[in-house]
N, C-alpha and C positions, 0 to 999 in steps of 0.2 A: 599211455601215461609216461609222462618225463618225471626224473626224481634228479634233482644234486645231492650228491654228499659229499659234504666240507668234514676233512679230520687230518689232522697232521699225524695222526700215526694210521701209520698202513695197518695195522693188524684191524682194526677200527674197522678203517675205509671197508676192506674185504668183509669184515664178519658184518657189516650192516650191508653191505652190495648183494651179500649172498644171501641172507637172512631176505630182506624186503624183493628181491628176485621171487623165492617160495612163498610169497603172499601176495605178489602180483607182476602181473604179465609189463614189464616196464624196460624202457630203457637209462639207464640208470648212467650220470656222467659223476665223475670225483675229483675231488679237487684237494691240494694238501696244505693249500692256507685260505685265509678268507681273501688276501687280494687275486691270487685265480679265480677261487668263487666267484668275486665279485666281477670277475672279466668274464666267465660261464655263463651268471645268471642275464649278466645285461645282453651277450648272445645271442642265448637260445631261450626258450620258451619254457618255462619246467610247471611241473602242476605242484610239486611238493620240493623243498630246499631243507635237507637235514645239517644241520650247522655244529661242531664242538664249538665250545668258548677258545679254550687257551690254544692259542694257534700263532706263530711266526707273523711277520707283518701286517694282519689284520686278524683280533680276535671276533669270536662267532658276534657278540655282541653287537661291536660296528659293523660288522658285516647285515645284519639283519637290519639294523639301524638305518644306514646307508639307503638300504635296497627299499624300508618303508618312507624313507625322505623322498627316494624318486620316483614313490607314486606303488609302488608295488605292491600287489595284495593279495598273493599267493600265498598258499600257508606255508611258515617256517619254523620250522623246531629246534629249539636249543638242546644238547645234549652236553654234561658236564660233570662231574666226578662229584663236582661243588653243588651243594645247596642252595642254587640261587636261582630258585623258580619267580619271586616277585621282582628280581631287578632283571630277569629273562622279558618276562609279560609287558613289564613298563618299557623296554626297548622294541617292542614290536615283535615280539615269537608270540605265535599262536598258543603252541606250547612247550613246556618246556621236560626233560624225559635224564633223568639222573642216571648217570653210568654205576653199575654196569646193565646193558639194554642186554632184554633177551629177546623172542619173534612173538612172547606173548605181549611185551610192552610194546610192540610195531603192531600188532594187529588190533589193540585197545588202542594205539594212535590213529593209523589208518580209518579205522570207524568212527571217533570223535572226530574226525574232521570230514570226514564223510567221502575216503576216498576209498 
């Protein structure tokens, strides 16, 4: 299993790299805006793309937007401080996971998506 995860603050990045590492055997790449993501995801190959919204040059949003305009149909998760599970959904996140995440809300994600 590959995973991205997109967050412009480090502390983020580390506590979800380390968190989803203890619930699965993965090699896991990060990125700290959405347009590196967006240079990762068209890359490499990932089974799962964990994305924040508010991000420097490209928020999670277009980020996830983009990647289901060109065809991509991996799951991706939006993760956001903000309340905005239905304009996540209508941009293309599978789903969407309100900070602050802890490894019960990654292991009730992991499973609705069936990874």
């Amino acid at each position: 299993m590959r995973i991205l995860i997109v967050d412009d603050e480090s502390g983020t990045r580390s506590t979800l790299q380390r968190l989803m590492a203890k619930l699965r055997n993965a090699k896991i790449d990060t990125a700290s805006n959405g347009a590196d993501g967006l240079k990762l995801a068209r890359r490499h190959w990932y089974d799962l793309i964990i994305t924040d919204y508010h991000m420097p040059k490209m928020d999670g949003i277009d980020l996830i937007y983009t990647l289901r305009q060109e065809g991509y149909e991996i799951p991706m998760v939006l993760i956001s401080g903000d309340p905005i599970e239905g304009y996540a959904i209508s941009a293309g996140a599978n789903l969407f996971l309100q900070k602050p995440i802890d490894i019960d809300d990654l292991r009730i994600m992991l499973n609705r998506l069936g990874l």
